[in-house]
C-alpha positions in Angstrom: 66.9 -21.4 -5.7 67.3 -17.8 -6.9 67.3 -15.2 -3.7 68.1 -11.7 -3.5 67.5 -8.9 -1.3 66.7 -5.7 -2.3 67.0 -2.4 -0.3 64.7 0.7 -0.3 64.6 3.9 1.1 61.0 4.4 1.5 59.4 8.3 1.3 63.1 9.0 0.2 61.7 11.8 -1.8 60.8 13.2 1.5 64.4 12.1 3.4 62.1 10.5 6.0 60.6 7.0 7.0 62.7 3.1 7.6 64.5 1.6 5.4 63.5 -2.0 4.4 65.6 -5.2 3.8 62.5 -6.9 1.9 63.9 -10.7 1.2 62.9 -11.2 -2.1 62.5 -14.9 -2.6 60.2 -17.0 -5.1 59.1 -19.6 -2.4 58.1 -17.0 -0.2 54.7 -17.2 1.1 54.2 -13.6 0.6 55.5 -12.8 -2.5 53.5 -16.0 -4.2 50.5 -14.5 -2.7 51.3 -11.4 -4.5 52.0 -13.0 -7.7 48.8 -15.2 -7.4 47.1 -11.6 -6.6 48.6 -9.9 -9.3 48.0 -12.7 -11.7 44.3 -12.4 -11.1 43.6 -8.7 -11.5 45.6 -8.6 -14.4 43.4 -11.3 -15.8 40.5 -8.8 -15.0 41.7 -6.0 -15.8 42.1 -7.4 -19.4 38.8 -8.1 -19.0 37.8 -5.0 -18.2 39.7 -3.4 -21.2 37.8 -5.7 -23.9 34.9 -4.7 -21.9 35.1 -0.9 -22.3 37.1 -0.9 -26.1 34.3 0.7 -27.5 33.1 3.4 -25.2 35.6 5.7 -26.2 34.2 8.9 -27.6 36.1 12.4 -29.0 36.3 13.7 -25.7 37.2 12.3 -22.4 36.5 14.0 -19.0 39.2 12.0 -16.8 38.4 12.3 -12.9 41.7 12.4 -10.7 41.6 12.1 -6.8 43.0 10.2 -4.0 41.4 7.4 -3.0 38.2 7.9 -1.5 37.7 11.8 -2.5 34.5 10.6 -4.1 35.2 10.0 -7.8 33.0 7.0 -8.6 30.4 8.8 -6.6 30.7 12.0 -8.9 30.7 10.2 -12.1 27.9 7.8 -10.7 26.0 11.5 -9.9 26.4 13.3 -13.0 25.9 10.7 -15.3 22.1 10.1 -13.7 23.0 6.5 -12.3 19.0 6.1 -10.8 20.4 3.5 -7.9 22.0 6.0 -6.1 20.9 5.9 -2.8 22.2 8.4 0.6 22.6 5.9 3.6 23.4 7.3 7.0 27.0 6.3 8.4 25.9 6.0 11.7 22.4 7.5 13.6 22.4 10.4 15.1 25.3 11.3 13.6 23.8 13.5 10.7 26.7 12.0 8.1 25.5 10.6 4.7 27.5 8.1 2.4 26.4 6.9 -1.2 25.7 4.1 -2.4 24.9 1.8 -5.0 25.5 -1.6 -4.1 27.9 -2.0 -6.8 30.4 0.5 -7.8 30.7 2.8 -4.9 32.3 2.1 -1.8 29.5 0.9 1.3 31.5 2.6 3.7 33.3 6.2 4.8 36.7 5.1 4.0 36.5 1.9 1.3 36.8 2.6 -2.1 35.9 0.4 -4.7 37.2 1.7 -8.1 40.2 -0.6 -9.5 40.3 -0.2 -12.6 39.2 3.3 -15.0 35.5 3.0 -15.6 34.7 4.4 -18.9 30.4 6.0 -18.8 29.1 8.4 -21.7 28.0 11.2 -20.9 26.5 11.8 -24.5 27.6 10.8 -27.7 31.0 12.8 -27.8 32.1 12.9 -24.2 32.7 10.4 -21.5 33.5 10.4 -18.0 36.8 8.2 -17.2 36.5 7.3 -13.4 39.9 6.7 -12.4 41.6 4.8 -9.5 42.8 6.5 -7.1 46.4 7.8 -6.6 48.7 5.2 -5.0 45.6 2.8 -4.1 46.8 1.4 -0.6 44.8 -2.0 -0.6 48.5 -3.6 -2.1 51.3 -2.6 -4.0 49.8 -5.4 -6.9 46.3 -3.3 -6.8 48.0 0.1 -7.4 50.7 -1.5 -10.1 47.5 -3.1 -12.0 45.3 -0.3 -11.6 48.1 2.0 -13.2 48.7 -0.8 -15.9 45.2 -0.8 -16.8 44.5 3.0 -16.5 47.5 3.3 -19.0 46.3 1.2 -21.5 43.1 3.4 -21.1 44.6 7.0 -21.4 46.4 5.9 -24.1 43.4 5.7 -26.0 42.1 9.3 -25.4 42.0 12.0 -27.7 41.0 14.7 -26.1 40.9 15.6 -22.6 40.6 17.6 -20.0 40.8 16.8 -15.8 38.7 17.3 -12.8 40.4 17.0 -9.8 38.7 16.0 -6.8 39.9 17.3 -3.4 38.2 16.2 -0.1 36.4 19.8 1.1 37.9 19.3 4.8 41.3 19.7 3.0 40.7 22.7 1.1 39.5 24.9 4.4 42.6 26.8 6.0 44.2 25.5 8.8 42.9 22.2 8.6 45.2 18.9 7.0 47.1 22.0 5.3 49.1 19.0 3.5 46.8 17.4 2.2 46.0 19.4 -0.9 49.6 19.7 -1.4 50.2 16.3 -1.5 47.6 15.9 -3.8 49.3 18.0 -6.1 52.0 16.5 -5.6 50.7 13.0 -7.4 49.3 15.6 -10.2 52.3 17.1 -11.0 53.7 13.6 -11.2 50.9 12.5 -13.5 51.4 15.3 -15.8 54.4 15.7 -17.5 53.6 19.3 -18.8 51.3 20.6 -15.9 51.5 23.8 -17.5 50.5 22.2 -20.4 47.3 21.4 -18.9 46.8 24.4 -16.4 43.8 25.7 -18.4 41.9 22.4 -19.0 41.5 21.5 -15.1 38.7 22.1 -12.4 39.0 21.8 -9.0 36.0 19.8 -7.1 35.6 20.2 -3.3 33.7 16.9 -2.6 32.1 15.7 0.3 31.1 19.1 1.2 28.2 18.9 4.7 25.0 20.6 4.8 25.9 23.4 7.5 24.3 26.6 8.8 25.9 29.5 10.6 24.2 32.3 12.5 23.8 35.7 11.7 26.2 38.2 13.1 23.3 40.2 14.6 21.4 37.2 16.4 22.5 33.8 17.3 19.1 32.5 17.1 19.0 33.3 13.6 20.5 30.6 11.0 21.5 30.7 7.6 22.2 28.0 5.1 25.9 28.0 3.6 25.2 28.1 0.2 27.1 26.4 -3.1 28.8 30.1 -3.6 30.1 30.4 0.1 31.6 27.1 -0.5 33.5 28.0 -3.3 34.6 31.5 -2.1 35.9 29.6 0.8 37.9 27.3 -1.4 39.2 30.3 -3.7 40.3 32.2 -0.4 42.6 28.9 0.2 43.9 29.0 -2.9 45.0 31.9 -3.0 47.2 31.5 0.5 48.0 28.4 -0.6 49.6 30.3 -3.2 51.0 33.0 -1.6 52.5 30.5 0.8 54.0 28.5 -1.6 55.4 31.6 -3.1 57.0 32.5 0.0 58.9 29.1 0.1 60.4 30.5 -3.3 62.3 33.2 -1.5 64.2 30.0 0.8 67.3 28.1 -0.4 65.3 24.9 -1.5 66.1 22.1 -4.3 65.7 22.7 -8.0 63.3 19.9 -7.8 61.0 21.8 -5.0 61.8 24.8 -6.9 60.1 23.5 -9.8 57.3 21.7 -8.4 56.0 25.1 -6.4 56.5 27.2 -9.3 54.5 25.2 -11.6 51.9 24.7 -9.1 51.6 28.6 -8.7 50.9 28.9 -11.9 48.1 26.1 -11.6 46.7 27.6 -8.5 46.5 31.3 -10.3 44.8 29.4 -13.1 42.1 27.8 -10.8 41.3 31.2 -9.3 39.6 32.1 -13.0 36.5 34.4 -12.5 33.8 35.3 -15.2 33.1 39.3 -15.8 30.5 39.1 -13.0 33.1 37.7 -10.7 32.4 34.2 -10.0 34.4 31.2 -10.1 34.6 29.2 -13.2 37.1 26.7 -12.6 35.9 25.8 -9.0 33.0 24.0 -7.4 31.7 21.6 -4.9 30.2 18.0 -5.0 27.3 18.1 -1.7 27.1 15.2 0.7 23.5 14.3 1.0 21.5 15.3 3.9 18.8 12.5 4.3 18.4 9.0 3.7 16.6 7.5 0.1 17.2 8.1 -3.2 19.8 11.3 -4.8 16.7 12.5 -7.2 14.2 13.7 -4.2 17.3 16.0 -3.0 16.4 19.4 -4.3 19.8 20.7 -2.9 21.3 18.1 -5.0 19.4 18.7 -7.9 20.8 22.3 -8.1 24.4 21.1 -6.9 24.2 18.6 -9.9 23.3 21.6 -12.7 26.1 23.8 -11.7 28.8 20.9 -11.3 28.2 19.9 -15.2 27.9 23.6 -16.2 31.5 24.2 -14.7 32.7 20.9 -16.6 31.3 21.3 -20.2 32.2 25.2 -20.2 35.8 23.3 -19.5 37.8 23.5 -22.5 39.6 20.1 -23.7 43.2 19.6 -25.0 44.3 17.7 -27.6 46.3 14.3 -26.0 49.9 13.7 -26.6 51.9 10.5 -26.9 53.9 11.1 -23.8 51.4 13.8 -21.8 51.2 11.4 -18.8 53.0 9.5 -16.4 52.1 6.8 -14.0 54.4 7.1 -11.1 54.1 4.3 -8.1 54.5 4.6 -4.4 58.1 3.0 -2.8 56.4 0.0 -2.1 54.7 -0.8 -5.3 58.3 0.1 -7.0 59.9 -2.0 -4.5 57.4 -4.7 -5.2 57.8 -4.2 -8.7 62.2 -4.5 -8.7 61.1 -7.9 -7.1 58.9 -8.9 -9.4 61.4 -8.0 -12.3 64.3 -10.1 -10.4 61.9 -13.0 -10.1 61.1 -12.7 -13.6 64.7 -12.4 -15.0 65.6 -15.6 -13.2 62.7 -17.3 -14.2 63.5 -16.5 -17.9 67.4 -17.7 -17.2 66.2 -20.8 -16.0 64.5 -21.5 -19.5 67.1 -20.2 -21.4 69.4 -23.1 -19.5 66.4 -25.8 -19.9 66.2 -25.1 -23.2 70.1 -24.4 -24.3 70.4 -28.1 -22.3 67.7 -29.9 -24.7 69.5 -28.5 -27.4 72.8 -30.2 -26.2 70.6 -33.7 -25.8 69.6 -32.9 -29.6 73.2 -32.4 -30.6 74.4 -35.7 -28.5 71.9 -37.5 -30.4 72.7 -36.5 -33.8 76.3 -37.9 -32.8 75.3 -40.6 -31.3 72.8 -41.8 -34.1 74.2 -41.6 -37.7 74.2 -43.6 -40.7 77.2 -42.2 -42.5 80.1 -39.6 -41.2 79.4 -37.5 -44.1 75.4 -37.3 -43.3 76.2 -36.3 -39.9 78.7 -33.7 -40.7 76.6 -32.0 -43.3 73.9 -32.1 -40.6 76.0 -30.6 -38.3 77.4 -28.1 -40.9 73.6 -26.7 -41.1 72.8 -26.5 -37.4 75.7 -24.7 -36.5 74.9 -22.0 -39.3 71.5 -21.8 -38.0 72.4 -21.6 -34.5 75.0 -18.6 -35.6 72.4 -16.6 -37.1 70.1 -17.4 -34.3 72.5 -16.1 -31.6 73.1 -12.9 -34.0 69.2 -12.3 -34.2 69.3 -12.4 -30.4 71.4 -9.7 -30.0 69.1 -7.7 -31.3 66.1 -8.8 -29.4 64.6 -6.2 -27.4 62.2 -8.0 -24.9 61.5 -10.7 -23.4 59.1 -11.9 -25.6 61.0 -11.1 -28.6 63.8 -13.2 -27.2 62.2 -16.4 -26.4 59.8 -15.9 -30.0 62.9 -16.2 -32.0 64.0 -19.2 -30.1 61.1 -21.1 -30.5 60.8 -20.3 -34.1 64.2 -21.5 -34.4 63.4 -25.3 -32.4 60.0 -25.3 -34.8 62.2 -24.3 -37.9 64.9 -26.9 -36.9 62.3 -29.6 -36.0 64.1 -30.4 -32.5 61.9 -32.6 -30.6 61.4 -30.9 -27.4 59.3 -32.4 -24.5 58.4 -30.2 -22.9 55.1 -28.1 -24.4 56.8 -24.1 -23.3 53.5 -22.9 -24.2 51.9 -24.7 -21.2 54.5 -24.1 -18.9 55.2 -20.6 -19.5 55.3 -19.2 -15.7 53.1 -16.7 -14.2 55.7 -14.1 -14.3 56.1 -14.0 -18.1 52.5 -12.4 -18.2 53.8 -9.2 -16.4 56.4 -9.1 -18.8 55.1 -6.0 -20.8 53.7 -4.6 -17.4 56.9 -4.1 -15.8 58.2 -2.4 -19.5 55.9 0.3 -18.5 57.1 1.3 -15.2 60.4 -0.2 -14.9 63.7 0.3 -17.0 64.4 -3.5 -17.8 67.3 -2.9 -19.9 69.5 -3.1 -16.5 68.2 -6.8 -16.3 67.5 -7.6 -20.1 71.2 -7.9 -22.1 70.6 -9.8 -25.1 74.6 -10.4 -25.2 74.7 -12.1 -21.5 71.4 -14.0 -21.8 72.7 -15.7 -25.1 75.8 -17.0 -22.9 73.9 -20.8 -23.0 73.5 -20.9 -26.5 76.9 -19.4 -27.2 77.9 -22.1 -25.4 75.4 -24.8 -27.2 77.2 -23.3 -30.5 80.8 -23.8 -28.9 79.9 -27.4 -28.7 78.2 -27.9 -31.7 81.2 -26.4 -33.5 83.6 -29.1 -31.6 81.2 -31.6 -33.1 81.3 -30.0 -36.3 84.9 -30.0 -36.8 85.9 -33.3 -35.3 83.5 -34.7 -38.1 85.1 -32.3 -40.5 88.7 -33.8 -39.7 87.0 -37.2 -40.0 85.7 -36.6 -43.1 89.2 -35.4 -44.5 90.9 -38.5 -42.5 88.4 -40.6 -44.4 89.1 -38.9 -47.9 93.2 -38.9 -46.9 92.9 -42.7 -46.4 90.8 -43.1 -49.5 93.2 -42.1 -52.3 95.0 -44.1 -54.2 98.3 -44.0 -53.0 97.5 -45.3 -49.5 95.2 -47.7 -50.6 98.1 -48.9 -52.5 100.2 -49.3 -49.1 96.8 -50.1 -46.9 99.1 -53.3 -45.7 102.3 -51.2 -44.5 100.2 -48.5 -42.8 97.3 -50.8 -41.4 100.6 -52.3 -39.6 101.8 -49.1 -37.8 98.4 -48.7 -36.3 97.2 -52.1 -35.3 99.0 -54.9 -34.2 98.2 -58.4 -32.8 94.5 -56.7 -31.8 95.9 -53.6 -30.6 95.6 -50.1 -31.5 98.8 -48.1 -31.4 98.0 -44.9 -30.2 101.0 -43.0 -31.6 100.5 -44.6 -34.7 96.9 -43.7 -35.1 97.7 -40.4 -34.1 100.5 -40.2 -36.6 98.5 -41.7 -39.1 95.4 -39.2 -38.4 97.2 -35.7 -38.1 99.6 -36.6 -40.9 96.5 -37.4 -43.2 94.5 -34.5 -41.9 97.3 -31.7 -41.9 96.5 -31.1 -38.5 98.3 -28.8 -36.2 95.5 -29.2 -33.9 96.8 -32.2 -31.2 94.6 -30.9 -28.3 92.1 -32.4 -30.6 93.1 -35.8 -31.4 94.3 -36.2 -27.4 90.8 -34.8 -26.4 89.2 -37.5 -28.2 92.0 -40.2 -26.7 89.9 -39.6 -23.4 86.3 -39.5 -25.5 85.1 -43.0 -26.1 82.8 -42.5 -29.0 85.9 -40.1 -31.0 88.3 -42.4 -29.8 85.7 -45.4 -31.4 85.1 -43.4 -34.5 88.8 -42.4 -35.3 90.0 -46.6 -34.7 87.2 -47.3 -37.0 88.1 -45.3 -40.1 91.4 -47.1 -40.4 90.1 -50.5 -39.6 88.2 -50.3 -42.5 89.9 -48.6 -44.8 93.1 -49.9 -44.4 91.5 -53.7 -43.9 92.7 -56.3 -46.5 90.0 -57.1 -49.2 87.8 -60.3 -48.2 89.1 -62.5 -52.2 86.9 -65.8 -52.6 86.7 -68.4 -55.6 84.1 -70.9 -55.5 83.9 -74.5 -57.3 82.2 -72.4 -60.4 85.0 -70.7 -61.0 83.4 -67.4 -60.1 86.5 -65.5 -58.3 84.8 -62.2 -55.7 86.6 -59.5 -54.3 84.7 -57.5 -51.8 86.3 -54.6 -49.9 85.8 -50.9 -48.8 88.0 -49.9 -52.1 89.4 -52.1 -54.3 92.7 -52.4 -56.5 92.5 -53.8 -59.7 96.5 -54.3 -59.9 95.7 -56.6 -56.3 93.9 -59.2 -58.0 95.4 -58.7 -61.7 98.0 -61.5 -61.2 98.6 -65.2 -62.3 100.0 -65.7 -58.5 96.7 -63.8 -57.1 93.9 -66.5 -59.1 96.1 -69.8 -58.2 96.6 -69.0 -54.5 92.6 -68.7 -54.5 91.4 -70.6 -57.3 94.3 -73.3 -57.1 93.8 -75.5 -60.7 89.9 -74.1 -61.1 89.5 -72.4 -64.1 88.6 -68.9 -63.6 85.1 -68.1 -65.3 84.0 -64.8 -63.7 85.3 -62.5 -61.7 83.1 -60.0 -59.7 84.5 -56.7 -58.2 82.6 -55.5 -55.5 83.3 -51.8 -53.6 81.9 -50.5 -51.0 83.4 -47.0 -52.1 85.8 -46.9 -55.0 87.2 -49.5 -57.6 90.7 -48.1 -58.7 91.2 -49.5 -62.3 94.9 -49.2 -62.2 96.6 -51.8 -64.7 95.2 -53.3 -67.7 93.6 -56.7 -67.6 95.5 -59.9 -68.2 95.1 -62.6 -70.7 94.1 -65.0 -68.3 91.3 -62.7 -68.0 90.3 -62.6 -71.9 87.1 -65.1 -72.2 86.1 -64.2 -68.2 83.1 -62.5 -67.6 84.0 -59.3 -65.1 81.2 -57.4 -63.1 81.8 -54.5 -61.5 80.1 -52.8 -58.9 81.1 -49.8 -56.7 80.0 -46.1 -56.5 83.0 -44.5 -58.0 85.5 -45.5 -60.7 89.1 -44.7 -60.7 91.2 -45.0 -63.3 94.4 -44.2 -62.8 96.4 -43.4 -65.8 95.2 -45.2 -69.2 93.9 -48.5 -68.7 92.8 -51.2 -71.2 89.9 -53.6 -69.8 89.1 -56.4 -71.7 85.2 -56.6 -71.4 84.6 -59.4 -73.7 83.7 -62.6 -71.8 82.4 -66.1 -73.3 79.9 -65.9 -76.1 76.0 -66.1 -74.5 73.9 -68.8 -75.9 72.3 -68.0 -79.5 69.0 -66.8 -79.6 66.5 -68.0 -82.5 65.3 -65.7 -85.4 62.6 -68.0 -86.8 60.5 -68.0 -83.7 58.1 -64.9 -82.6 57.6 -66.4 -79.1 59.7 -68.0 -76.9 59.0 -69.8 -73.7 58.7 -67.0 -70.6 62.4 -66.6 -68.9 63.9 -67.3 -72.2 65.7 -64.3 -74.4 63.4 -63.0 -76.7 64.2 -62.0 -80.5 66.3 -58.5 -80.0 64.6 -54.9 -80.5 65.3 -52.7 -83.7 67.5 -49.9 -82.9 
């Protein structure tokens, strides 16, 4: 059973947290609950692909956040969903959640969004509600959801991003890494950040109803408005930038170096003010206040008009092939070298199952033949096809790729497999084209070592091949007519009393065969069906004819080749015939009738019938064909009794 272990630094990126030994085993309980799990939401996020395929319009306004900063809630908002209800988290608390009962999370923390929601806004922009960054339910619910949203983005056209930051993180002093970290993931998602500097907004969400008093009395209140919101945002952006710029000055890595530089330039961009001074590229998404429905909210109502003027005065960038990345959390990657293990030895274990049926198919074309020469010339045109099939391999460049040219080659080939791939194709082929997209499985997927069992399935089938092939020419050495002349003298230094002489038949086969190759012959010594196949070409080549005469007269020679010169003799007929006049002779041949001599008188008046394949004649050879007269046939009569010889045609 295939085990490995792989090793992870997790938050290596931040030189901190355990290492994990994480035993990577198909028959653990863990990992097939994984696969099961993964199995599933890939099913449905198919699903939810097909479901969505036409929703697409010109423009796409993609929502980014962490999980749980509220990004189902503000596409659910702003695209008038009229089940959105405010629920209170606990009473007597003052803290509002919402809700629909489908699509937003029923609690403070949950979050429900899996997979990117597509909604239209109109009829050239949509809303993309995405999941969020490094979903922590599992390592297979943040792989999926990436899968999925990747499919999705690369659909879009144009776009531009609202990133959603919880408020409580964007007020100084408070979580001061969260925001950071934040931009962390969106400088991962982005390849060109800068690229897409100018096409971002920044949404405080979650943002309480609160009041402060008046510097001159305490006992009066006044309500923080949208504007103080957002002023109290910019001020934190604007020491979060000249913080980060301070770091700058320090002797940090080119990779931090980077990251805060580009992020500067981001936070200067989302400091943008209109000629009356007031933020453009900021703004805040209101908790609500009371419980029941989001449209009897006037405070809402308001927050809602200025959050989609901020968006739609957001200009949108044309998408590029490779704008965006989908990086994973340490544990989703480390899930993800599992699964790729666990999916490279699931494929090698076909590749032997099926490189092993093709070994039974070859065992049975040797095993079943009718004729040496049908088996080699089927042989001939496997091994050519499984030449070209190992050269088209090494130029696969998936899995699926691989294993398509493989089956086309059993349907093309007509092998008889068992086996019905199509159902048993394991779980972990379906993530196949998954793991492509966020693993590099080129460090697993060799074309030349995975063709190692069918190099090896070739190997064999070119033993086979050329044993037959030195067969064949042992068979055409033993079938001329010189030796067939001798058959007697060398039939004796091969077989005697019942016995085969081994060093005589090997003589015999690598003198006939040129061979230099003895390994060969000695292998098949130790081979029962070679060493059956190579005593059987002699015994019945070399075999003395089977000569009868009956009390007709009718003298038959049967044999695998027969010489005319062996039964062209007075001595010949009277050892057979004794004093029985000779009235037919019948030459029957397996393979070849050598016409060697010409015919005797004894033979002039004999009817002679000769059947074989091939005729030899060896130099220039009279036959006498003319045998005793037939009887004579009538002129005068027009019909004739049926089975009697009719009157002969006209030319």
């Amino acid at each position: 059973m295939y085990k490995s272990y792989i090793n992870i630094k997790l938050l290596e990126k931040e030189g901190k947290g355990p290492k994990h030994n994480w035993d990577c085993q198909a028959e653990s309980d863990f990992i097939q609950k994984q696969i099961a799990l993964t199995s599933k939401l890939l099913t449905d996020g198919e699903k939810a692909i097909q479901k969505q395929k036409d929703l697409l319009a010109d423009e796409t306004v993609l929502v980014l956040g962490k999980a749980g900063s509220g990004k189902t809630s503000l596409v659910q908002f702003l695209t008038q969903n009229p089940k959105l209800q405010s629920k209170i988290v606990e009473a007597g608390t003052g803290d509002y959640i919402i809700e629909d009962g489908e699509k937003i999370g029923t609690s403070a923390t949950e979050s429900f969004t899996l997979y990117p929601e597509l909604i239209n806004y109109n009829t050239s922009i949509s809303f993309c509600d995405s999941p969020g960054f490094h979903d922590s339910r599992s390592s297979a619910h943040e792989i999926v959801s990436m899968d999925v949203m990747k499919s999705t983005i690369s659909r879009f056209k144009r776009v531009k991003i609202v990133l959603l930051e919880n408020y409580s993180s964007l007020q100084y002093g408070l979580y001061k890494d969260n925001f950071i970290d934040t931009l962390h993931h969106l400088h991962d998602f982005l390849n060109d950040i800068d690229r897409y500097k100018d096409n971002i907004v920044l949404i405080a969400t979650k943002v309480p109803r609160t009041f402060i008093a008046t510097e001159d009395t305490a006992d009066v209140v006044t309500e923080v408005t949208d504007e103080m919101h957002i002023e109290s945002v910019m001020k934190y952006l604007n020491l979060t930038e000249s913080s980060i710029a301070e770091k700058l000055d320090q002797d940090i890595e080119e990779s931090k170096n980077d990251f805060y530089q580009k992020v500067i330039k981001l936070l200067q961009s989302l400091q943008a003010r209109d000629e009356n001074g007031k933020a453009t590229r900021v703004n805040v998404f209101r908790r609500p206040y009371k419980s029941g429905p989001l449209t009897n909210m006037a405070l809402l109502k308001k927050n809602k008009e200025s959050l989609t003027k901020t968006i739609m005065h957001l200009d949108s960038v044309e998408v590029l092939k490779n704008d965006f990345d989908f990086t994973l959390s340490n544990e989703a990657k480390m899930y993800l070298e599992c699964l790729l293990k666990l999916t490279s030895d699931n494929y090698k274990n076909k590749i032997n199952e099926v490189s092993f049926k093709l070994n039974e198919f070859v065992d049975r074309k040797v095993q079943n033949y009718t004729s040496f020469f049908q088996v080699l010339s089927e042989l001939e045109l496997l091994h050519d096809a499984l030449k070209k099939l190992s050269e088209n391999l090494d130029e696969t460049r998936d899995y699926n790729e691989f294993f398509g040219k493989i089956y086309g080659f059993i349907t093309d080939q007509k092998i008889p497999l068992p086996i019905n791939y199509n159902e048993r194709i394991h779980v972990l082929e379906k993530y196949e084209e998954m793991l492509s997209k966020f693993v590099n499985t080129s460090t697993v997927f060799i074309p030349s070592s995975w063709t190692h069992p069918i190099r090896q399935v070739i190997r064999s089938t070119k033993d086979e091949l050329q044993w037959y092939r030195a067969l064949n020419k042992f068979i055409s050495g033993l079938s001329n007519y010189e030796r067939q002349k001798n058959k007697t003298e060398i039939y004796s230094t091969v077989f005697r009393e019942g016995t085969t002489l081994s060093n005589g038949l090997m003589t015999l086969f690598m003198e006939v065969t040129e061979s230099t190759d003895l390994k060969q012959f000695i292998d098949a010594l130790s081979n029962p069906r070679k060493l059956s196949e190579v005593e059987a070409i002699p015994k019945t080549l070399l075999m003395q004819n089977n000569v009868t005469c009956d009390v007709d007269g009718k003298l038959i020679v049967k044999g695998f080749h027969v010489i005319l010169s062996e039964i062209n003799s007075d001595q010949l007929i009277q050892s057979h015939c004794s004093n029985i006049t000779v009235k037919e002779i019948s030459l029957q041949a397996v393979d070849t009738i050598f016409l060697d001599e010409d015919t005797i008188d004894n033979f002039k008046g004999v009817s002679m019938f000769i059947a074989a394949p091939k005729w030899e004649v060896i130099g220039q050879r009279r036959i006498v064909l003319s045998g005793q007269p037939g009887s004579e046939i009538s002129e005068d009569k027009l019909y004739v009794d049926n089975g009697k010889d009719g009157r002969p045609g006209l030319p």
